[in-house]
N, C-alpha and C positions, 0 to 999 in steps of 0.2 A: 528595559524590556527586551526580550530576547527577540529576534528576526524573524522566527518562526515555531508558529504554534500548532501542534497537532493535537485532534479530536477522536475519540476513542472512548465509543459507550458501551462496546459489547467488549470490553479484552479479557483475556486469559493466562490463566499459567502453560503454561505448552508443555507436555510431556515426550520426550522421546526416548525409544529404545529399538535394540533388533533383537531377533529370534531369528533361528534356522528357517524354520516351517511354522506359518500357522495352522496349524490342526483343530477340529473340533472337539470338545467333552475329553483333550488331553491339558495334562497339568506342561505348560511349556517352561523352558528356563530363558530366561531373560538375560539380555546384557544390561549393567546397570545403566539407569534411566538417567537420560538430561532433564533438566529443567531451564526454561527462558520464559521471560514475559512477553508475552505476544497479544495479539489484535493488530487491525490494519496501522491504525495512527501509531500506537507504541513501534511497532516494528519497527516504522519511518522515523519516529523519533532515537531510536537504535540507532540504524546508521547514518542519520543527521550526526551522532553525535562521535559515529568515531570519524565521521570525514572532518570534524572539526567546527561543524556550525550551532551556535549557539540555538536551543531549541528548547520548548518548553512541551512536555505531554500532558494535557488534561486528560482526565479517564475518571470513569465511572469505576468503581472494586467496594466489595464488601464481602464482612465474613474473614475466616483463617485463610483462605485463598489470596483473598485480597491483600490483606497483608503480607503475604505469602512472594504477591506481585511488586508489592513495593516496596521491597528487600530485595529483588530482584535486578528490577532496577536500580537503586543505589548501589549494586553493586558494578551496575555498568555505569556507574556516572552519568546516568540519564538525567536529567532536569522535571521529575515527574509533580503533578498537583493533583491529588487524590479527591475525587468529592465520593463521600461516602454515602453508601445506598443500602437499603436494609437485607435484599440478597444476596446469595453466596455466587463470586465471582466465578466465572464457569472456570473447567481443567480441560485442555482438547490433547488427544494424543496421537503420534505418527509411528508407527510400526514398519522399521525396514527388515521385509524377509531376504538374509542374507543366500539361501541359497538358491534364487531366482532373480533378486538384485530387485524386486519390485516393492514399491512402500503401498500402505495402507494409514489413511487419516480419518482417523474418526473426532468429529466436529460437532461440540455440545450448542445447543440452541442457546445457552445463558439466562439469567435470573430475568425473574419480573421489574421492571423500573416503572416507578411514577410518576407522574407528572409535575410533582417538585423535584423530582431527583434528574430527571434530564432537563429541566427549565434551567436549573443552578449551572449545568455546561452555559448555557447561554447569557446568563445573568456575568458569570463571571469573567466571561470576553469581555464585558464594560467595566470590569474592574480595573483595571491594569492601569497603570499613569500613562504607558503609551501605545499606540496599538500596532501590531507587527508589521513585517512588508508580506509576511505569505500566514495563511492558515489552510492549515492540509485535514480534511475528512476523510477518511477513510476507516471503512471494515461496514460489518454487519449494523442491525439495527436489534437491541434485543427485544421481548415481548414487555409490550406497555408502548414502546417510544412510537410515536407517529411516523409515516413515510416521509409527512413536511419535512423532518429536523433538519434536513438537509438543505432543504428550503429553506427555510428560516436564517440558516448559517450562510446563503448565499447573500440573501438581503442583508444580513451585517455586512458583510464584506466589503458589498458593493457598497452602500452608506458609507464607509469607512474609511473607500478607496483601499482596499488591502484586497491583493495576489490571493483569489481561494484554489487552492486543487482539491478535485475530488475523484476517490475510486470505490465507487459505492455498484451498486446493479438493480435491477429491478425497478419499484415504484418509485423511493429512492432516488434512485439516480435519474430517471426522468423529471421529477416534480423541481429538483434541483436545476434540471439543466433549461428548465420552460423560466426561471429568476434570471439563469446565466453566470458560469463561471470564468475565471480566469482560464485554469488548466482541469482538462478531466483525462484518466486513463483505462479508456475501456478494453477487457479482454474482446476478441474478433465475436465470440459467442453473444456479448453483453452490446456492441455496435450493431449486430443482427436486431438484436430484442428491440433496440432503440429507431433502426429503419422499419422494420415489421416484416423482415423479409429475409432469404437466405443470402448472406454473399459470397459467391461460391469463388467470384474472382478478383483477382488482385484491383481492376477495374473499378470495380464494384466496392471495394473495400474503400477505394480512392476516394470515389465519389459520396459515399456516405457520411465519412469523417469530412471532408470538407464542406459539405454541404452543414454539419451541425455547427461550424466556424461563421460560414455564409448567413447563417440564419440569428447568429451574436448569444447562439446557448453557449459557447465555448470561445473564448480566444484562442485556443491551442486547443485539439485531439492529439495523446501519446498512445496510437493503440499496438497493444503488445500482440506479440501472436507467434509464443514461445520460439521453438526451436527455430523457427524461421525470422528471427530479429524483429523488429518494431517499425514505424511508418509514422510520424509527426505531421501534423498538417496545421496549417493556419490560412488565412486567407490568401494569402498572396502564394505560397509554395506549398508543396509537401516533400517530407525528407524519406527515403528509405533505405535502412539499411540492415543486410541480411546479418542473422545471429552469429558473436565471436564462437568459434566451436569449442567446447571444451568436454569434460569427463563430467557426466550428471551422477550425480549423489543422492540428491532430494531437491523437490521443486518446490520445499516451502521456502516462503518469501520470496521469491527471486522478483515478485510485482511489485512489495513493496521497499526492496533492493532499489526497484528501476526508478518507482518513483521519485526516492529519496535523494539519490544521486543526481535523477533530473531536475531538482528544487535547487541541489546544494550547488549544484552548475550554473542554475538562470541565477540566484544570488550573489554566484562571484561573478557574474555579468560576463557568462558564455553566450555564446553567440546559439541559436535553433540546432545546427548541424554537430558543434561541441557534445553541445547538452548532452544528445540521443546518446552520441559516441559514450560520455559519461554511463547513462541511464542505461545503456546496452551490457557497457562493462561491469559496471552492479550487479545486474540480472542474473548473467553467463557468474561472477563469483559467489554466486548464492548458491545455485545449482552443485558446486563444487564440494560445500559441505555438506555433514549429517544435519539429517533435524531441523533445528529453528536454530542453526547457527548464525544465519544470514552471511553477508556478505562481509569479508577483508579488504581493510581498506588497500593493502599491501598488492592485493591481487585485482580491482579496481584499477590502479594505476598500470597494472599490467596488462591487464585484457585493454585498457584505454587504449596505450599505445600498440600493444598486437591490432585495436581495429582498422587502424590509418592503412593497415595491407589487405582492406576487405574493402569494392568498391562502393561508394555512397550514389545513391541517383538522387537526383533535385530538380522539380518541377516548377518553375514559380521563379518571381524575383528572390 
């Protein structure tokens, strides 16, 4: 049984291309289009699997899409487990306009799922002969799936004793973190929604994230907060450390860059302050490429060691 398991009920094919300009009611010309499998959990199970960690991706796909997605994946050597559902797997697309440097992502809602077709994610977590050290949730919820599901996947975990992370938002991720997870990574926007209030200062930020550690919804807060690097908190410390600088390209992925690297680091038994440094250098190589390239492992290792020249503040034992 592999060490880590990701979940992913809404994924997609990812389309990417650029155009000069986009203009209205004009016929534009296109540079030829990428394709990558994408959703939150796949992503993660992406670069779970070029850092080298054995990982399995459950996903919902249906339709020519679907399959579409899961040729995709074998072509990255993902580890994927298809449960098949009667909708057509959504397509999302990112458009970089080259001569303003700005991207545009347009983001399909995805098929109807039933309520046999997202039970079967759950059903088959008890299949396995053994059960992992980590299960990672993330991405959206499509139309059908309950805000529980998330819930529901915490109380396995925790039964289970198995490391859950999750990067979900909304109902979601609250109804989730009221069970309690191992690790959650909220953007600064989605840690707002979850205090009920604006946090305009670093202070404030501090204090929210640890209090969600304080209260045993979270063992770990990773929260991101792009160009200005991430903040980890646990009860006893919190870690900050501002973002490696590098040439942005596209912001997709780069959270579930962060995430994945932060997993693949507490795994091979990094230490809090490691990790980030990991999880930071991900992020900053995502940003680097077009599209839903995600992140190089090659350039990970690089941003790692460029962050040891950025100073780290630690609060806590």
């Amino acid at each position: 049984m592999a060490q880590i398991v990701t979940i992913t009920l809404n994924p997609a094919v990812d389309i990417s291309f650029s155009v000069a300009q986009l203009l209205h009611t004009r016929k534009l010309r296109c540079a030829q289009a990428r394709k990558d499998p994408g959703g939150g959990g796949i992503n993660v199970a992406r670069v779970l699997q070029r850092l080298g960690s054995e990982c399995v991706a459950i996903y919902l796909a249906g339709g020519n899409t679907g399959l579409e997605l899961g040729r995709l994946l074998d072509a990255e050597n993902v580890g994927g487990e298809r449960i098949a559902i009667q909708g057509e797997t959504r397509e999302n697309v990112t458009v970089h306009e080259t001569s303003t440097h700005r991207e545009f992502r347009f983001v399909m809602e995805g098929p109807e799922v039933s309520g046999a077709e997202w039970t079967r994610c759950l059903e088959r977590l008890g299949e396995f002969d053994s059960v992992p050290r980590y299960l990672i949730a993330s991405g959206s919820l499509p139309p059908g799936v309950p805000s529980r599901f998330y819930a529901e996947l915490a109380h396995w975990a925790r039964a289970h004793d198995v490391r859950m992370g999750l990067d979900a938002s909304g109902e979601a991720l609250a109804e989730a973190l009221e069970v309690g997870v191992f690790l959650v990574k909220p953007s600064l926007r989605e840690l707002c929604e979850l205090a009920g209030a604006e946090l305009t200062e670093e202070a404030q930020w501090r204090e929210a994230a640890q209090r969600l550690t304080r209260e045993c919804r979270a063992h770990c807060v990773a929260l991101t907060l792009g160009e200005r690097g991430a903040m980890m908190a646990t009860q006893e410390r919190i870690i900050r450390l501002p973002a490696v600088p590098v040439p942005v390209v596209s912001a997709v992925g780069a959270g579930d860059s962060f995430l994945a690297a932060l997993v693949w680091a507490l795994e091979h038994d990094a230490d809090w302050a490691h990790a980030l440094r990991y999880a930071i250098a991900a992020g900053s190589a995502a940003v680097m490429n077009p599209g839903t390239m995600l992140c190089n492992p090659a350039d990970v290792i690089h941003l790692y060691r460029q962050s040891f020249d950025i100073p780290l503040t630690t609060d806590g034992r």
